[in-house]
N, C-alpha and C positions, 0 to 999 in steps of 0.2 A: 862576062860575069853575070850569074841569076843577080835578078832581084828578089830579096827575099819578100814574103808576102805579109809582113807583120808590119805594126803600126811606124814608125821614126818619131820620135820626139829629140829636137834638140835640145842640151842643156848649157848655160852660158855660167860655166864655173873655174874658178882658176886651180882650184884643188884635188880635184876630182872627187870632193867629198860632201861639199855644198856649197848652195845657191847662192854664189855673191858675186856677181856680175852685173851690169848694167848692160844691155844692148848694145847700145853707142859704143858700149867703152872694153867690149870682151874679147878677149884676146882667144879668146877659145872655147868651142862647143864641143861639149862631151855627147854622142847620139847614142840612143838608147832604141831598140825596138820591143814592142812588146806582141807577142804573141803567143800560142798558147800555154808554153810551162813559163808565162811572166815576161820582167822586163830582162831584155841583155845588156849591157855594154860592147856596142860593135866597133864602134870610131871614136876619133878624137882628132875633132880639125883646128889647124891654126888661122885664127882672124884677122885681119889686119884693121884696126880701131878707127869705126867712123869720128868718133869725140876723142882730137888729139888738145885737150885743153876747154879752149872755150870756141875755139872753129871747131865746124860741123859739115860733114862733107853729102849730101846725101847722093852724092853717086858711090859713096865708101858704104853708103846704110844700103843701097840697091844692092850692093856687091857682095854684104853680107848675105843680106835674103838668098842672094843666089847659092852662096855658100849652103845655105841648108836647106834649098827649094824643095831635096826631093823629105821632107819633114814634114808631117801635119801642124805638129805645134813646136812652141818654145818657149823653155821658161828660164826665165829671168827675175833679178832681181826689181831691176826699173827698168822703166821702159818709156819714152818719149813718143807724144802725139804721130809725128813725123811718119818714126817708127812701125807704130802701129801700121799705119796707114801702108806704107808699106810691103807690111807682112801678110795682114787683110788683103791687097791686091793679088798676092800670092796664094791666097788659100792656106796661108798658114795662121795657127790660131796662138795668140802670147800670151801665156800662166805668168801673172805676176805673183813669184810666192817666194818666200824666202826658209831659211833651214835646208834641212839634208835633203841629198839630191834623193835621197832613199824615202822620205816625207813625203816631197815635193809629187812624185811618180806613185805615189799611193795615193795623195789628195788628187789627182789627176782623172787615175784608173777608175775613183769613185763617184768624180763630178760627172754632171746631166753632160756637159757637153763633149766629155770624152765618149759617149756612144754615137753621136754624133759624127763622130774624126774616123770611126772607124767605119 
């Protein structure tokens, strides 16, 4: 399979419609790439939830990372120190922003640090 050559942004939503996922707790990243006529919708992976309550597993929080290694960034609703940390070892970058995934991927496209990602 090519790799396409456009940016991967995961997104941690359960609706496919907006940002209401916490890290820890999302059962699902919507990936999005963006390249030149915009963003796509290409995937949609299923998570298995590092935060099942109040344990915290962080070889389930590694596991996600892995799950969307090949992503520059990710946006979420919350997101834990841990976390971060993390996804920053990875060279992945986490948007805390909440509202439409359609919002969220325009506030993105516009921030300094999305020229950066690409």
């Amino acid at each position: 399979m090519g790799q396409g050559m456009g940016l991967k942004i995961a997104v941690a939503s359960s609706d496919d419609i907006s940002v209401n996922e916490h890290f820890g707790r999302a059962k699902r990243f919507v990936i999005y790439e963006f390249d030149a006529g915009g963003w796509q919708r290409i995937d949609s992976r299923d998570n298995q939830p590092a935060c099942a309550g109040q344990e915290h597993s962080d070889d389930l929080l590694e596991r996600t990372a892995e799950l969307i290694a090949d992503c520059r960034a990710v946006v979420i609703d919350q997101i834990g120190s841990t976390a971060v940390d993390v996804l920053v070892a990875r060279r992945i970058v986490p948007f805390m922003l909440s509202g439409s995934i359609e919002e969220a991927l325009a506030t993105i496209e516009s921030s300094k640090r999305f020229i950066s990602l690409k």
